[in-house]
DSSP file (Angstrom, degrees, kcal/mol; ACC not computed):
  #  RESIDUE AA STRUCTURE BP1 BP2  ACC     N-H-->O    O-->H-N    N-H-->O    O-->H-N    TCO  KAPPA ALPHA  PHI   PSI    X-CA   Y-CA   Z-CA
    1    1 A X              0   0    0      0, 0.0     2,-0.3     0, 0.0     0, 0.0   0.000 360.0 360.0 360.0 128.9    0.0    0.0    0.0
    2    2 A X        -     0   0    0      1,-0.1     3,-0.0     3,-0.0     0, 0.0  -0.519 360.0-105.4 -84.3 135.9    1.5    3.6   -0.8
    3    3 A X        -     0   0    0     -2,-0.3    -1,-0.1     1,-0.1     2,-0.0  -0.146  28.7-120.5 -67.8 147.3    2.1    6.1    1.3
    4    4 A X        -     0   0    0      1,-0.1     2,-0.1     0, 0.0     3,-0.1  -0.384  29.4-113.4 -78.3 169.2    0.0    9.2    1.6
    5    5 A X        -     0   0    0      1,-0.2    -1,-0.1    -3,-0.0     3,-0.1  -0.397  44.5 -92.9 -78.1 160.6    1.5   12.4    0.9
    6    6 A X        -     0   0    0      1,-0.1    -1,-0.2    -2,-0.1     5,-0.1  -0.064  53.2 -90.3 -39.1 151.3    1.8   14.8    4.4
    7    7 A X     >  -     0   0    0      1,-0.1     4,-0.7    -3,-0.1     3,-0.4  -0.364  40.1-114.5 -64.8-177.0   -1.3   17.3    4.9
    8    8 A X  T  4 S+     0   0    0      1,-0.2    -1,-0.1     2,-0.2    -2,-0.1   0.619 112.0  63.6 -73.2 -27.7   -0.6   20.6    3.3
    9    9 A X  T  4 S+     0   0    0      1,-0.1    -1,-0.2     0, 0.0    -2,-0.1   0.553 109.1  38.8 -58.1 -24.9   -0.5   22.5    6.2
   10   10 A X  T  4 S+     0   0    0     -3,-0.4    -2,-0.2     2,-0.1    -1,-0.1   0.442  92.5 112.4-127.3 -13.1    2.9   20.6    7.8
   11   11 A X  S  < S-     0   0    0     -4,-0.7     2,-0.3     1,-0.1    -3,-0.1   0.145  82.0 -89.8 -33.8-179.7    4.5   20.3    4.2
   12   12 A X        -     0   0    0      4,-0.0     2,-0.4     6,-0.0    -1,-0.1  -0.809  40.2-139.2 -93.6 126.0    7.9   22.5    3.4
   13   13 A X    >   -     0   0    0     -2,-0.3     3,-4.9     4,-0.2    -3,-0.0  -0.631  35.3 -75.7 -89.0 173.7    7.1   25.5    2.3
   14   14 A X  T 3  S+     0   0    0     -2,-0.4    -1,-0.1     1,-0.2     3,-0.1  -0.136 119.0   8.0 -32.8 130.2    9.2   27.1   -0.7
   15   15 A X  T 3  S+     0   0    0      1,-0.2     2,-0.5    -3,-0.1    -1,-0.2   0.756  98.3 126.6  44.0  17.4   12.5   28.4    0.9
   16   16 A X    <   -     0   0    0     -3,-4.9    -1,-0.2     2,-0.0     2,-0.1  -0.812  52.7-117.2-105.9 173.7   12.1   27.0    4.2
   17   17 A X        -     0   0    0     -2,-0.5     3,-0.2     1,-0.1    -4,-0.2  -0.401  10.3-148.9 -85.3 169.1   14.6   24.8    6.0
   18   18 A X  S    S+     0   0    0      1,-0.3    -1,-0.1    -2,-0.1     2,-0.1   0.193 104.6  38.7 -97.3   1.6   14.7   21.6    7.2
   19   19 A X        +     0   0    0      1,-0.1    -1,-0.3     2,-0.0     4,-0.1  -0.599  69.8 175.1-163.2  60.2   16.8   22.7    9.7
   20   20 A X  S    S+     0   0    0     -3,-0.2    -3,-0.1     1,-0.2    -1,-0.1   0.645  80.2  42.7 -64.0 -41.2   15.9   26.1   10.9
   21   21 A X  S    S-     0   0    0      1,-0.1     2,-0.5    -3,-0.1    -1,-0.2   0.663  94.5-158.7 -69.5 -59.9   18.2   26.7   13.7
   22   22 A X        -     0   0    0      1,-0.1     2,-0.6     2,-0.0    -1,-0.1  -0.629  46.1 -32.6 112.8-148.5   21.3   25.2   11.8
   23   23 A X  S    S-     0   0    0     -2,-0.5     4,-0.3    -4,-0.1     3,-0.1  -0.716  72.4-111.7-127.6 102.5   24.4   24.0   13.5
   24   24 A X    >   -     0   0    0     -2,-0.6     3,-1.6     1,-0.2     2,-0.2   0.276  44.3 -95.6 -41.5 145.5   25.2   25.9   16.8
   25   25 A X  T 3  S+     0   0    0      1,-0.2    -1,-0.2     0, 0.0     3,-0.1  -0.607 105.8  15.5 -86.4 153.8   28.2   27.9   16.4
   26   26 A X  T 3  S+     0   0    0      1,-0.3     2,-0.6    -2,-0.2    -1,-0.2   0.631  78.6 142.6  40.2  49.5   31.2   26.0   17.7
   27   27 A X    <   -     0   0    0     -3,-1.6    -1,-0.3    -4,-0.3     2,-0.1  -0.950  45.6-137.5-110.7 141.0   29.8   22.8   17.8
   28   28 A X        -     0   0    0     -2,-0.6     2,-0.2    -3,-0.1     0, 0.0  -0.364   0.9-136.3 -88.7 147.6   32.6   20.3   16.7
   29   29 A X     >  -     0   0    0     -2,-0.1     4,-2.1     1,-0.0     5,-0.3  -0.380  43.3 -95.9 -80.2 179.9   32.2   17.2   14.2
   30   30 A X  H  > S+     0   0    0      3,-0.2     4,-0.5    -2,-0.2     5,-0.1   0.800 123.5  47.1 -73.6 -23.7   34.1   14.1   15.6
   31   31 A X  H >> S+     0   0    0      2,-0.2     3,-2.7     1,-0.1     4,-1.5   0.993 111.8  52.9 -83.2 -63.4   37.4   14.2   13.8
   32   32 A X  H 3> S+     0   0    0      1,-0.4     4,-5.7     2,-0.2     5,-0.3   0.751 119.1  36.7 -67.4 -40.7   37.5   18.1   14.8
   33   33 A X  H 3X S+     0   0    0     -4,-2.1     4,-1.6     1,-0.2    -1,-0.4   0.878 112.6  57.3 -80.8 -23.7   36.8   16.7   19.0
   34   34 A X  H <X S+     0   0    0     -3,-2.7     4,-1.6    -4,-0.5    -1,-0.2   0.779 111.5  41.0 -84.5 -11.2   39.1   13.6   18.4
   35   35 A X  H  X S+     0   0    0     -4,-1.5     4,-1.9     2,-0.2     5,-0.3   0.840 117.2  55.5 -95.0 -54.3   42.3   16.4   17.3
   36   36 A X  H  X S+     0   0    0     -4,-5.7     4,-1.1    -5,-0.3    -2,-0.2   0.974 113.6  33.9 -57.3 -49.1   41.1   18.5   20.2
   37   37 A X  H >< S+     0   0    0     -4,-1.6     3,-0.5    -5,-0.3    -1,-0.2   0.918 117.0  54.3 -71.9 -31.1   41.4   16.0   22.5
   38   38 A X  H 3< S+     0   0    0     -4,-1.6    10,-1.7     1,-0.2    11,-0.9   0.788 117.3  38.3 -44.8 -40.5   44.6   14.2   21.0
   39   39 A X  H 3< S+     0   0    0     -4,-1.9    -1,-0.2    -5,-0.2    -2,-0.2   0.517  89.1 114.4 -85.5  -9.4   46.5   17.4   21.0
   40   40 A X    <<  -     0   0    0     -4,-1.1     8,-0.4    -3,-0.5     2,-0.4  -0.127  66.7-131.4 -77.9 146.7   44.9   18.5   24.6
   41   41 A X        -     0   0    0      6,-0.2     6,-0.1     1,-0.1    -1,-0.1  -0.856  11.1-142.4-100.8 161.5   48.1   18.5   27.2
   42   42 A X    >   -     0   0    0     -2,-0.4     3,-0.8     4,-0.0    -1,-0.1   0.044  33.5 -81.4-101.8-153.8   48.2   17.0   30.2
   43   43 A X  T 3  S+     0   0    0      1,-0.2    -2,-0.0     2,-0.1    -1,-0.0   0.835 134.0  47.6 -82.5 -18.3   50.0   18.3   33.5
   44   44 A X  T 3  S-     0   0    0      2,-0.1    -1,-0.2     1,-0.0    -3,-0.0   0.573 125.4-107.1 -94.9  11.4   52.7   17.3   32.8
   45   45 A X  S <  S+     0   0    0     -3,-0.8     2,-0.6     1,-0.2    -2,-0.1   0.703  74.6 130.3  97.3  14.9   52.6   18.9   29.0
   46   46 A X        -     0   0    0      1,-0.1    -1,-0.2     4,-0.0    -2,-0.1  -0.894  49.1-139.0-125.1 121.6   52.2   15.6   27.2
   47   47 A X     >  -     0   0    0     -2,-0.6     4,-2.8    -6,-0.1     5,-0.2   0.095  28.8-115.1 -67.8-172.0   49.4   14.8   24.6
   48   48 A X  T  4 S+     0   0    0    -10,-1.7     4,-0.2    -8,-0.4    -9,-0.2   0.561 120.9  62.1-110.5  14.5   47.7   11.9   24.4
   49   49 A X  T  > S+     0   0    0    -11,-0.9     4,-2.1     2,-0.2    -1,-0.2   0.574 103.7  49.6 -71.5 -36.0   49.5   11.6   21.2
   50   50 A X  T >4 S+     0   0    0    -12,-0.3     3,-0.7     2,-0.2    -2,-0.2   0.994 113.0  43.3 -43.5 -78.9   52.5   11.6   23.1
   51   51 A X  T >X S+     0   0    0     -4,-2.8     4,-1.9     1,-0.2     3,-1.2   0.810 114.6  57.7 -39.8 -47.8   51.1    8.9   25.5
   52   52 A X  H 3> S+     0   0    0      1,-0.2     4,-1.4    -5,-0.2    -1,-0.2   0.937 107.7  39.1 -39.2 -58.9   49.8    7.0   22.4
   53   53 A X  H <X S+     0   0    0     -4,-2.1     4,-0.6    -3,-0.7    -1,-0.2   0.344 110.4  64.1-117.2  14.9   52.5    6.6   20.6
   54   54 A X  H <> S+     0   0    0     -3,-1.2     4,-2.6     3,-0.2    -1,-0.3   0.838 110.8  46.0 -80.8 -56.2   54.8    5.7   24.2
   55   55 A X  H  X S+     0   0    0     -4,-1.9     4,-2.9     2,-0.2    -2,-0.2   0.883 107.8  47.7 -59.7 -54.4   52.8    3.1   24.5
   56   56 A X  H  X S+     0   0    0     -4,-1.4     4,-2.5     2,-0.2    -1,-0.2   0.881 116.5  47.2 -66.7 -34.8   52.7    1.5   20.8
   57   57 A X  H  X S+     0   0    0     -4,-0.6     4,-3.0     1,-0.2     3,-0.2   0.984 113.0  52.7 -83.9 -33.1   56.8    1.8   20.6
   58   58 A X  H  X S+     0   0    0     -4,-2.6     4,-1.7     1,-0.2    -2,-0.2   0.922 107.1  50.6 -32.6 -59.7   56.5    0.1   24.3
   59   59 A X  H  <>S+     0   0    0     -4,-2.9     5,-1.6     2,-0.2    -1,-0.2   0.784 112.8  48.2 -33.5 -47.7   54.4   -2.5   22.6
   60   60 A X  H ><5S+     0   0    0     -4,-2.5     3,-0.8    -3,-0.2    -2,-0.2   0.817 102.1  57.1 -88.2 -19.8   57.1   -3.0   20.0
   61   61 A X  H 3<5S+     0   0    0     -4,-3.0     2,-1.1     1,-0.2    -2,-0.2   0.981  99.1  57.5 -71.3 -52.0   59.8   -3.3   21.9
   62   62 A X  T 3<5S-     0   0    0     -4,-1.7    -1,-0.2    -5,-0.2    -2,-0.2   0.223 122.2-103.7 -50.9  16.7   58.2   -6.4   23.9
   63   63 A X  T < 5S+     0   0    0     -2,-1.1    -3,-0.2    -3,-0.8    -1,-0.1   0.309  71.0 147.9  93.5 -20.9   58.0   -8.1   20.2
   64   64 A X    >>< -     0   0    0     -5,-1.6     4,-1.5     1,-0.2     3,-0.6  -0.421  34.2-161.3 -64.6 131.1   53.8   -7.7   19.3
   65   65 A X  H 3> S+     0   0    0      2,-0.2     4,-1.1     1,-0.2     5,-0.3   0.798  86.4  69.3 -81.9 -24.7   54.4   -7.3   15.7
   66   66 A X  H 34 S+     0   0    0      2,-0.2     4,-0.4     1,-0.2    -1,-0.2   0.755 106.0  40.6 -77.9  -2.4   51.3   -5.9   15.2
   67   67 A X  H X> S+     0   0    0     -3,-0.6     4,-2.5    -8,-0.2     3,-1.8   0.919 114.9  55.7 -50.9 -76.5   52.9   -2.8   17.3
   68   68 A X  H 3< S+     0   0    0     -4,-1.5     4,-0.5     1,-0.3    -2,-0.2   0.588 107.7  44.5 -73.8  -1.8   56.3   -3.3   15.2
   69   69 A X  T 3X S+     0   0    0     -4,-1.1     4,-0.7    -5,-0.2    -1,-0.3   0.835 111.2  62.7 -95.3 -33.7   54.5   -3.0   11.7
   70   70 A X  H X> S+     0   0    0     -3,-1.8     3,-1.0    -4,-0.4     4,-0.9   0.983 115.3  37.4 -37.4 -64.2   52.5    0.4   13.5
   71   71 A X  H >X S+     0   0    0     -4,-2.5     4,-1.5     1,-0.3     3,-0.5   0.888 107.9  49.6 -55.7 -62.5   55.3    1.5   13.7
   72   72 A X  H 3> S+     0   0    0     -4,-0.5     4,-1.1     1,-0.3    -1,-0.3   0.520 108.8  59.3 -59.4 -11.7   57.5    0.9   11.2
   73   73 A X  H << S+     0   0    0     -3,-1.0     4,-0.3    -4,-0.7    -1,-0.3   0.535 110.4  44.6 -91.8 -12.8   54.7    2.1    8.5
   74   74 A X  H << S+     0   0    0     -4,-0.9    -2,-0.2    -3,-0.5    -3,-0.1   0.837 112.3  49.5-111.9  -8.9   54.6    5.2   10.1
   75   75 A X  H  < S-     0   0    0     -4,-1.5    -2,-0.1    -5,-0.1    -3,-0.1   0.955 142.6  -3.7 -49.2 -91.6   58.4    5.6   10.4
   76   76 A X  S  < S-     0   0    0     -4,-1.1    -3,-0.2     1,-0.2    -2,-0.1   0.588 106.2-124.5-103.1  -9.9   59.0    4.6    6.6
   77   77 A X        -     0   0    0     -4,-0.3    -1,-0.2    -5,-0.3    -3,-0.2  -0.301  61.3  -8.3  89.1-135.3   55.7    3.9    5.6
   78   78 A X  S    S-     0   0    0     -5,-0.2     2,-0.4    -2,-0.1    -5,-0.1  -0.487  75.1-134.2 -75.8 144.2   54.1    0.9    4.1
   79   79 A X        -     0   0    0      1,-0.1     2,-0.8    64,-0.0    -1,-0.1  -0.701  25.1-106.1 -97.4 148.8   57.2   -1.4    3.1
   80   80 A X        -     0   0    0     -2,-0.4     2,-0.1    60,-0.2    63,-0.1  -0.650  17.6-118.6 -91.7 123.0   57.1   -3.0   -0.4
   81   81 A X        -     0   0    0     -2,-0.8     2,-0.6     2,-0.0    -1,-0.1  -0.050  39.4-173.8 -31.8  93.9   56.3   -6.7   -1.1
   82   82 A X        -     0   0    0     59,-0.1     2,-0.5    -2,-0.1    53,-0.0  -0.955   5.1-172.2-117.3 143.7   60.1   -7.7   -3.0
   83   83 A X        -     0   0    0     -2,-0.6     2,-1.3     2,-0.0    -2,-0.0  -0.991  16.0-141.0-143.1 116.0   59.9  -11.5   -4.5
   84   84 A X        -     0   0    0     -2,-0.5     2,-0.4     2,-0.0    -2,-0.0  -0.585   8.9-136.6 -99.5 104.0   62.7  -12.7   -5.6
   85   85 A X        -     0   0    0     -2,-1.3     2,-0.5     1,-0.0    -2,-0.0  -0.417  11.1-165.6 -55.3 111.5   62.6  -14.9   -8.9
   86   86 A X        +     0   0    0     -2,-0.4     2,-0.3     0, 0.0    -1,-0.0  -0.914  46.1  89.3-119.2 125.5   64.5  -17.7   -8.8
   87   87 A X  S    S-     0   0    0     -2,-0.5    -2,-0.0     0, 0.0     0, 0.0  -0.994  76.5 -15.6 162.5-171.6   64.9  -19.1  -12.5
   88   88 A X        -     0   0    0     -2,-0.3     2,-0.1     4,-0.1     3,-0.0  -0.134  68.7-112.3 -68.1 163.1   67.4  -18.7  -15.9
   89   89 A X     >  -     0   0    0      1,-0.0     4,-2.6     0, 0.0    -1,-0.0  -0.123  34.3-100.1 -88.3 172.1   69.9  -15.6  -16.1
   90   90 A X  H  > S+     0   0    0      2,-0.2     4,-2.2     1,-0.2    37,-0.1   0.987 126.8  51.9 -76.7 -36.5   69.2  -12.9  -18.7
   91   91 A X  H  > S+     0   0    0      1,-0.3     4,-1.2     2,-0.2    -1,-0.2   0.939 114.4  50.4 -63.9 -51.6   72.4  -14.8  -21.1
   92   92 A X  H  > S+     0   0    0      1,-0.2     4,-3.6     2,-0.2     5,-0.3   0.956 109.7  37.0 -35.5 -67.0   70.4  -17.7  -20.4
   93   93 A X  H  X S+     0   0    0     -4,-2.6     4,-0.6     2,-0.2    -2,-0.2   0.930 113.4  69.0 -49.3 -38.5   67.0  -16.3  -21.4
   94   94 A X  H >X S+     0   0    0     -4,-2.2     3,-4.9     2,-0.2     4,-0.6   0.917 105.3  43.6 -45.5-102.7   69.6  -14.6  -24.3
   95   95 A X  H 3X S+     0   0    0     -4,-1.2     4,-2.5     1,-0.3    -1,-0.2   0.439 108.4  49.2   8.8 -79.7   69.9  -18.1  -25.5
   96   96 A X  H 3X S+     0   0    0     -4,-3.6     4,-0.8     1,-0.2     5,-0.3   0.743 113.5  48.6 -58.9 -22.8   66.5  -19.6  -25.5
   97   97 A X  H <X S+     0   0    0     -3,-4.9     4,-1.4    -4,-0.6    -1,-0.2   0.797 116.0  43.4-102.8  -6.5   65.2  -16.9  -27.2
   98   98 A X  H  X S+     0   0    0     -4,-0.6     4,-3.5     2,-0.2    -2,-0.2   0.668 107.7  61.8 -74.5 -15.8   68.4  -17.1  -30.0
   99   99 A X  H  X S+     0   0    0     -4,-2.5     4,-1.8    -5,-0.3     5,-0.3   0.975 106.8  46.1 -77.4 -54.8   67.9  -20.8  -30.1
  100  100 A X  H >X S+     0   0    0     -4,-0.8     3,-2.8     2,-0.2     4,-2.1   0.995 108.8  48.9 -24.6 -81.0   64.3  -20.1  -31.4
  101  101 A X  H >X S+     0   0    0     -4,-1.4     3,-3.9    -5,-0.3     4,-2.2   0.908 107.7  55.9 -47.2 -49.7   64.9  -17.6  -34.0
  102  102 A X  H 3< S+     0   0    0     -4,-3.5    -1,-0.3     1,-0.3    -2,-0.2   0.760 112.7  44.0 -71.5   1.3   67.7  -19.8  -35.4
  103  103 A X  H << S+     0   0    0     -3,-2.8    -1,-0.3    -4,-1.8    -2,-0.2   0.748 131.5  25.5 -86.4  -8.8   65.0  -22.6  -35.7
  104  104 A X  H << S+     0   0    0     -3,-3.9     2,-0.4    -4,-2.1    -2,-0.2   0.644 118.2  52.9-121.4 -18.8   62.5  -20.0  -37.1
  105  105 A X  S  < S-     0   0    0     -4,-2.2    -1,-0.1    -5,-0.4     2,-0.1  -0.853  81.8-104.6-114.4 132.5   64.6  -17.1  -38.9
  106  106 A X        -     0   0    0     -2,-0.4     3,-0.1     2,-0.1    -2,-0.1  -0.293  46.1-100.6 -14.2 129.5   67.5  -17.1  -41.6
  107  107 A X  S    S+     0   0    0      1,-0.2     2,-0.5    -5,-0.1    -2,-0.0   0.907 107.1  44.8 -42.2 -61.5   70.8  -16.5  -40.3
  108  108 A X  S    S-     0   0    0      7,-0.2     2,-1.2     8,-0.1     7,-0.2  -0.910  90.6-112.5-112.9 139.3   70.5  -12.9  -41.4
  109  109 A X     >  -     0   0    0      5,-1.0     4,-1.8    -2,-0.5     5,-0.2  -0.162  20.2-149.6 -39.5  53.8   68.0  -10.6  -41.1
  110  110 A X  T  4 S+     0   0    0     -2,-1.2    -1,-0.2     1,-0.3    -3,-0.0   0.412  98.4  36.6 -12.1 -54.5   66.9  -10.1  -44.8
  111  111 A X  T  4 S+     0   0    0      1,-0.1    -1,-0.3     3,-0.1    -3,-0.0   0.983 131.0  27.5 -30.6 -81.8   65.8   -6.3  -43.6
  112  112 A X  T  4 S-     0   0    0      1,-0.1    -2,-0.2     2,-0.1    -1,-0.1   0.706  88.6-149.3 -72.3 -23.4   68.5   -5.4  -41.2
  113  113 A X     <  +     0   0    0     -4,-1.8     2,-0.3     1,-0.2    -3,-0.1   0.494  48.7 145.1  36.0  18.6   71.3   -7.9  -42.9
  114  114 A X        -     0   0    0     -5,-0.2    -5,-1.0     1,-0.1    -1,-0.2  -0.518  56.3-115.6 -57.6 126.9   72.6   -8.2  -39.3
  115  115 A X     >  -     0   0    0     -2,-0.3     4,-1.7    -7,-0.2    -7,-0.2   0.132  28.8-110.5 -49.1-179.9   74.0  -11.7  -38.6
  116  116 A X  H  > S+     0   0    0      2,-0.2     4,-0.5     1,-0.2    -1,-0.1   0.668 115.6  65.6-103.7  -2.2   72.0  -13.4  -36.1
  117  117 A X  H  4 S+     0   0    0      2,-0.2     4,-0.3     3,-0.1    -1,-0.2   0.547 100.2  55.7 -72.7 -22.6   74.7  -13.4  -33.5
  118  118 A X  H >> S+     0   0    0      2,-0.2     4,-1.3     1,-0.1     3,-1.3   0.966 104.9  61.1 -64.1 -80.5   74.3   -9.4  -33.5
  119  119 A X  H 3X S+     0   0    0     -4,-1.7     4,-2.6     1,-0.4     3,-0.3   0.669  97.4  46.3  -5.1 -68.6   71.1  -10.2  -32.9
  120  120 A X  H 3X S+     0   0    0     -4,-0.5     4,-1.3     1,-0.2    -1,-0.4   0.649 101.4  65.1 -82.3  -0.5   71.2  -11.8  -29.9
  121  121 A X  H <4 S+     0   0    0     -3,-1.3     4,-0.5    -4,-0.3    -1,-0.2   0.760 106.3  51.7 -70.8 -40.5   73.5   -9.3  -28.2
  122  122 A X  H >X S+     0   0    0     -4,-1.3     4,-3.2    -3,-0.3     3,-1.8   0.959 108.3  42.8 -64.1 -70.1   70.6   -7.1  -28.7
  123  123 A X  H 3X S+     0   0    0     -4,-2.6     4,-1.3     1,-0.3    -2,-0.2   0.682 111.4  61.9 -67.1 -16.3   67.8   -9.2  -27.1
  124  124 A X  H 3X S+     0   0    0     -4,-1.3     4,-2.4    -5,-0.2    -1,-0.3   0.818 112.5  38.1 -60.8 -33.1   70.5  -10.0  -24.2
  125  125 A X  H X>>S+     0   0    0     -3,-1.8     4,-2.8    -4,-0.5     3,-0.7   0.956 110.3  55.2 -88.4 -49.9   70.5   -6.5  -23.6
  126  126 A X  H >X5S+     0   0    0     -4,-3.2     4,-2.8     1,-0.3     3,-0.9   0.944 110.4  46.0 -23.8 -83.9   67.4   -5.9  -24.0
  127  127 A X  H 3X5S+     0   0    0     -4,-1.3     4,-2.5     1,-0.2    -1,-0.3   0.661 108.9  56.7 -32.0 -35.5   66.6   -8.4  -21.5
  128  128 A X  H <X5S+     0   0    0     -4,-2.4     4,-1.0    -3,-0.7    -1,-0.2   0.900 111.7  42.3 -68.4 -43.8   69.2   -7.0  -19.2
  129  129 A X  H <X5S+     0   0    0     -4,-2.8     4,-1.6    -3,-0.9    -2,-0.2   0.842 111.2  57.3 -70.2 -33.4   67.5   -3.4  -19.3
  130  130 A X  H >X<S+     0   0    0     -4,-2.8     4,-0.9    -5,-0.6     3,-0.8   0.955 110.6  46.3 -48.8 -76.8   63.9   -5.3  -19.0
  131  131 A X  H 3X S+     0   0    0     -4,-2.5     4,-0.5     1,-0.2    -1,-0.2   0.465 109.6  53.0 -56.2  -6.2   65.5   -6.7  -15.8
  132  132 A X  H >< S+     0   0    0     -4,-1.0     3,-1.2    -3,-0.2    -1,-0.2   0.931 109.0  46.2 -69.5 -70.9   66.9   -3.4  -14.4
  133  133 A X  H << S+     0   0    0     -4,-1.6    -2,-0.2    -3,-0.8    -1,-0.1   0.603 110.8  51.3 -67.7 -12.4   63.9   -1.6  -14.6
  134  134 A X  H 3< S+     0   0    0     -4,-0.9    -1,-0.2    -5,-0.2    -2,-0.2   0.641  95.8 100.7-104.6 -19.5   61.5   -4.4  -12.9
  135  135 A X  S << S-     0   0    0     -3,-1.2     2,-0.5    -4,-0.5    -3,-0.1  -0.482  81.0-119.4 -83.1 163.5   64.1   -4.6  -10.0
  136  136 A X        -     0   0    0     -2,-0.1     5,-0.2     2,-0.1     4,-0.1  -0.762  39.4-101.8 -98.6 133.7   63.7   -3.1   -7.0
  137  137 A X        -     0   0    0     -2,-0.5     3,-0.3     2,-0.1     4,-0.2   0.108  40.5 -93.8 -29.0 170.6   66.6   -0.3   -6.0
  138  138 A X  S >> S+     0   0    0      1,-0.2     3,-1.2     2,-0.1     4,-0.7   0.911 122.1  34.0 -59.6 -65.1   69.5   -1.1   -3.6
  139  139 A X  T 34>S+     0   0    0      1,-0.2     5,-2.4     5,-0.2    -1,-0.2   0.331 103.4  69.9-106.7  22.3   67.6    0.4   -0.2
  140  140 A X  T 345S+     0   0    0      4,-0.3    -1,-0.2    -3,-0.3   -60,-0.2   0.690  86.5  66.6-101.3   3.8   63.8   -0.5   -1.0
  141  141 A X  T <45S+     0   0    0     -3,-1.2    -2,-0.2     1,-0.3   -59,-0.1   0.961 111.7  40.3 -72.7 -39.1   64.5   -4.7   -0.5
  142  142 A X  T  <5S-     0   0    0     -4,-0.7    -1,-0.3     1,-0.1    -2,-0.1   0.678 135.2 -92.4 -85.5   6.4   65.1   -3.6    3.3
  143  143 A X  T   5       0   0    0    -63,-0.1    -3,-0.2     1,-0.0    -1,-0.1   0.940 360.0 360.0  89.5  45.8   62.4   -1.2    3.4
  144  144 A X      <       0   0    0     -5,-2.4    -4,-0.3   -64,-0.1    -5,-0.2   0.141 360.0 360.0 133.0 360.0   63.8    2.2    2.4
């Protein structure tokens, strides 16, 4: 069954609010009172950021890792996932992919007329620059 509309008398008129009174001045939303109160000092001058975060490296020193990750993300921030690939060398890969062409290509290149040792000298390097650019720098495997 559908609902009836309101009478006509208790409808909105044109240009009023819903809200007539508004939002009392200085009254705070929650993140604005959770930074007042984080930042607040205590007597002895210490927030309760202070105390927070006394507590969490307390925590990390007694070993809970989920403390020692808190931490360490906010330190260096989120550390990145490095997988190491264990599998053929790029001269290796060079190889298999020269052993191919010579079963599928003419020794030289009817275009280029580079032999097909040229060739692979390329696609080793190639392959060397691939892997250079997909590795991760010197200080992000520890996590900066």
């Amino acid at each position: 069954m559908a609902r009836k509309p309101p009478p006509l008398e208790t409808r909105w008129k044109p240009g009023q609010s819903g809200n007539p009174k508004g939002k009392p001045k200085g009254a705070l939303n929650i993140v604005s009172a959770i930074k007042r109160e984080v930042l607040a000092t205590d007597a002895e001058g210490r927030t309760a950021a202070d105390i927070i975060g006394e507590k969490v490296v307390a925590k990390a020193k007694k070993g809970q890792m989920d403390a020692v990750h808190f931490v360490a993300d906010r330190m260096d921030g989120p550390l990145k996932r490095v997988v190491a690939l264990e599998g053929p060398t790029v001269d290796a890969l060079a190889a298999q992919v020269v052993a191919i062409l010579r079963a599928h290509v003419p020794d030289a290149c009817p275009a280029c007329k580079a032999p097909l040792d040229v060739k692979a000298k390329v696609i080793a390097d190639l392959l060397r620059l691939a892997a250079a650019a997909t590795a991760p720098a010197a200080g992000e495997a520890a996590g900066g």
